[in-house]
C-alpha positions as a Markdown table, in Angstrom:
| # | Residue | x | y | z |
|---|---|---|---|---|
| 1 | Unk | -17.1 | -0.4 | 23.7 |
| 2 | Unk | -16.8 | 2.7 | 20.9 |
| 3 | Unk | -20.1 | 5.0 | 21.1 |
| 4 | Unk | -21.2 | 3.2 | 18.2 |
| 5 | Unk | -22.1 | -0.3 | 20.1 |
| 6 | Unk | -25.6 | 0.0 | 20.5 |
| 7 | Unk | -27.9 | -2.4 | 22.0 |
| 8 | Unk | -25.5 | -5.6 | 20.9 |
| 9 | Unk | -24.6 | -3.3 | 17.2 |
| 10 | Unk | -21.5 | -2.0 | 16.2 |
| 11 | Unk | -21.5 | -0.5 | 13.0 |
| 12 | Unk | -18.1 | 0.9 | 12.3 |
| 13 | Unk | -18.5 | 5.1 | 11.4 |
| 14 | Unk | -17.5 | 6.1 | 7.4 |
| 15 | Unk | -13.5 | 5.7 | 7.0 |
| 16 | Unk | -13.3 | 3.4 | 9.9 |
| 17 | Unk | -10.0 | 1.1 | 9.7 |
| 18 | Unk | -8.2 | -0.8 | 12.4 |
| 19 | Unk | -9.1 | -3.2 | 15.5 |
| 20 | Unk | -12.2 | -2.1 | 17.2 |
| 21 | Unk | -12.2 | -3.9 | 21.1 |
| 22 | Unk | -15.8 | -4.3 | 23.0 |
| 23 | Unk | -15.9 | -5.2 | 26.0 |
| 24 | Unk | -19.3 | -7.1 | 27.6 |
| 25 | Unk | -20.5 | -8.9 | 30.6 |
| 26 | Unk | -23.9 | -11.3 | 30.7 |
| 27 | Unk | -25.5 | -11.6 | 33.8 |
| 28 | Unk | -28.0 | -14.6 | 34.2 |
| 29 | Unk | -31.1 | -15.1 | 36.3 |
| 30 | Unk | -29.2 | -16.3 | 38.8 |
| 31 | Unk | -26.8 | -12.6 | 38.6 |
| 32 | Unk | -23.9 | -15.3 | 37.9 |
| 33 | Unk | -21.8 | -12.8 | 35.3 |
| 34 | Unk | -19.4 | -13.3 | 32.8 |
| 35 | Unk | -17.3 | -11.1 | 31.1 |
| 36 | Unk | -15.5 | -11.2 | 28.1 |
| 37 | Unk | -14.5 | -9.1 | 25.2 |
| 38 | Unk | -14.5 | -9.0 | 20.8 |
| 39 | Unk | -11.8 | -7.5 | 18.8 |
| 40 | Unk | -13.3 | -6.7 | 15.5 |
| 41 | Unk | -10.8 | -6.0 | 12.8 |
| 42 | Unk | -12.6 | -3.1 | 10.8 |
| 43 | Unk | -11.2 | -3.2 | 7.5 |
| 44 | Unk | -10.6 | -1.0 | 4.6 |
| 45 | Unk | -9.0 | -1.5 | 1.1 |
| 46 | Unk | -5.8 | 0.2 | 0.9 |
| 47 | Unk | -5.8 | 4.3 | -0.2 |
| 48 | Unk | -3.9 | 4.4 | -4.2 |
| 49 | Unk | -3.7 | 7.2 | -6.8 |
| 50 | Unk | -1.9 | 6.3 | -10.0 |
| 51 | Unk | 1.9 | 7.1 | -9.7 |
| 52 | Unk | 4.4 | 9.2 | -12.7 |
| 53 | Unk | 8.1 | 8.3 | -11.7 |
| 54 | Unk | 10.7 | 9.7 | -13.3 |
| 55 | Unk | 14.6 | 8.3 | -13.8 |
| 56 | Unk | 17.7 | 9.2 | -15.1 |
| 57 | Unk | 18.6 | 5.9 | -17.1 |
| 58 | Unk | 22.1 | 4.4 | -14.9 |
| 59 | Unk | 20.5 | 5.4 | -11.8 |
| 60 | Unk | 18.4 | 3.9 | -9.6 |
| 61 | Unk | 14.8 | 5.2 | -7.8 |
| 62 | Unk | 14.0 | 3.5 | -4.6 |
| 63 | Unk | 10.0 | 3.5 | -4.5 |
| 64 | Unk | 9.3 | 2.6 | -0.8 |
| 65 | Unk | 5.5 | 0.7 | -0.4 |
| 66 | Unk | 4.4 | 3.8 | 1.8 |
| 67 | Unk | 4.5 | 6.5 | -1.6 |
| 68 | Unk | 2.2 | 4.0 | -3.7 |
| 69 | Unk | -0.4 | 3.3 | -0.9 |
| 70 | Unk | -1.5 | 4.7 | 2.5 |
| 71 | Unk | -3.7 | 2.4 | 4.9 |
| 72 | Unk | -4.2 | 2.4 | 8.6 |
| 73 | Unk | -2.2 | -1.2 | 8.6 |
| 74 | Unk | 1.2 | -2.4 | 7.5 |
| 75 | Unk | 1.3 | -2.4 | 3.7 |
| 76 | Unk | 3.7 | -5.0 | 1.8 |
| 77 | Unk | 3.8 | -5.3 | -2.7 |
| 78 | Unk | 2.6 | -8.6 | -3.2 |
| 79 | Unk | 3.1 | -8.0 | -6.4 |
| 80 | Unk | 3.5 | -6.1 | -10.2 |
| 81 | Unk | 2.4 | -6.8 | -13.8 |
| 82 | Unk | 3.7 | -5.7 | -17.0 |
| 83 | Unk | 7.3 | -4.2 | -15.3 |
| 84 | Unk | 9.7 | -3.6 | -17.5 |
| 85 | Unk | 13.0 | -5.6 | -16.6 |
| 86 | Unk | 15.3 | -3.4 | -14.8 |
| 87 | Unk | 12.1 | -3.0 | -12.5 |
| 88 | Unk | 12.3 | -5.6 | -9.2 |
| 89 | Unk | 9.6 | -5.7 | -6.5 |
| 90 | Unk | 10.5 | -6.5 | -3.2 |
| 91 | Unk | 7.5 | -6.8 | -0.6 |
| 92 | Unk | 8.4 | -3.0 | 1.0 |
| 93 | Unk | 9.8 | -1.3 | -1.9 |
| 94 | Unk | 10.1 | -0.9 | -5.7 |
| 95 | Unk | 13.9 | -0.9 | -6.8 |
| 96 | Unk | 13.6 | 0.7 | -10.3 |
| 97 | Unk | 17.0 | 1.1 | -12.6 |
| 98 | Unk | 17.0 | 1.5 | -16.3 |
| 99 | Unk | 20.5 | 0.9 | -17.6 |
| 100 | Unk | 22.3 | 3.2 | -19.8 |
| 101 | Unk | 21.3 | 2.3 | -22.9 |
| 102 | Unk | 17.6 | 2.0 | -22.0 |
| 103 | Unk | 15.3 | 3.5 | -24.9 |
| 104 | Unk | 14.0 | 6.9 | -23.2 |
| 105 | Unk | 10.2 | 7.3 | -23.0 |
| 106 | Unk | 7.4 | 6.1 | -20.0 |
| 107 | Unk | 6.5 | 2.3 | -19.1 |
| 108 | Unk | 3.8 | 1.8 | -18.0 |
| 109 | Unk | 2.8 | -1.4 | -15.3 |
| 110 | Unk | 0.8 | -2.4 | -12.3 |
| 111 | Unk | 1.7 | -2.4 | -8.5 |
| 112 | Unk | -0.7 | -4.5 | -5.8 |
| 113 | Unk | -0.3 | -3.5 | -2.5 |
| 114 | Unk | -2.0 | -5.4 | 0.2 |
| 115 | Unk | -2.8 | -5.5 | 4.2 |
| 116 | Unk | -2.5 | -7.8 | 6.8 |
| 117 | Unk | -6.4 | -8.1 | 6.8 |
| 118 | Unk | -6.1 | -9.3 | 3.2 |
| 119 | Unk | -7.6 | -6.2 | 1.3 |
| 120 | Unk | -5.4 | -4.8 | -1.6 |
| 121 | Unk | -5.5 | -2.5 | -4.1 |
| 122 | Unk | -3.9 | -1.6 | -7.6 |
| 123 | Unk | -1.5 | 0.8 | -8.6 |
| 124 | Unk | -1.2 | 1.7 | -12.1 |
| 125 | Unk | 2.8 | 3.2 | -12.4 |
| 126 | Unk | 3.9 | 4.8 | -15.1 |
| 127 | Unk | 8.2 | 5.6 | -15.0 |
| 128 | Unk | 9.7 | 8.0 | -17.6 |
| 129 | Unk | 12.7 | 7.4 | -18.5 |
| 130 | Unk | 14.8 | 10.6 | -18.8 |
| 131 | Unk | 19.0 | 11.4 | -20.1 |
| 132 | Unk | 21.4 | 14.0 | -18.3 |
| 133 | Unk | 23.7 | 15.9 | -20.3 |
| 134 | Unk | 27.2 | 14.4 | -19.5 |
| 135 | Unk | 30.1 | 17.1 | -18.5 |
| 136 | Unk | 32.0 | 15.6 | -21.5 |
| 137 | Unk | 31.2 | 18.0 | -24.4 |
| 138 | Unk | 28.1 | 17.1 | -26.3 |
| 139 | Unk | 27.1 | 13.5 | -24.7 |
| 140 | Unk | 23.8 | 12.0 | -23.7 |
| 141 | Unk | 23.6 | 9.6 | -21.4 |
């Protein structure tokens, strides 16, 4: 097993996260042996920092699940709170798109991203919604 199985007691170092195997063997009075091994799943809640996006309104931002959360595991969205519309959650990515005529300004919402060990953890998003200058003289988009 890993160097920390001690005397039958694994205790997982600070920031551990994954499988852990150990591997043992019993012999008996009689030296009959029997081996056999554990796979511990060592398991941490999924790394998040609060998120600023910003889009041009009539174009759309592609928010994979790997820039709101980092983990050791496969992450997936298992869900938001609070999104605005023209904001659709898919399990490996945000697809965000304010339409033209969207009122400038951030939105603010909630992003739970989970791993297979069933851990999860909250984003708080907040998308500004921004305007280009058109080339045609004097419009905002």
């Amino acid at each position: 097993g890993p160097p920390e199985y001690v005397n039958g007691v694994y205790t997982p170092p600070a920031g551990e996260n994954g499988n852990v195997t150990i591997r043992y063997s019993v012999v008996n009075s009689c030296r009959l042996r029997e081996s056999g091994q554990v796979t511990i799943d060592v398991n941490a809640d999924p790394v998040v920092s609060p998120q600023t996006l910003t889009v041009v309104r009539g174009t759309t931002l592609v928010v994979p699940v790997a820039q709101l959360a980092s983990d050791d595991e496969p992450l997936v969205i298992s869900g938001s709170v609070g999104t605005p519309p023209w904001v659709t959650t898919e399990p490996d990515r945000l697809v965000v798109s304010p339409p033209i005529g969207e009122p400038l300004g951030g939105y603010d919402f909630t992003t739970t991203v989970a791993d297979p060990g069933g851990l999860s953890s909250v984003v708080r998003l907040t998308v500004v919604v921004t305007k280009v200058r058109s080339s045609v003289a004097g419009t905002s988009l």
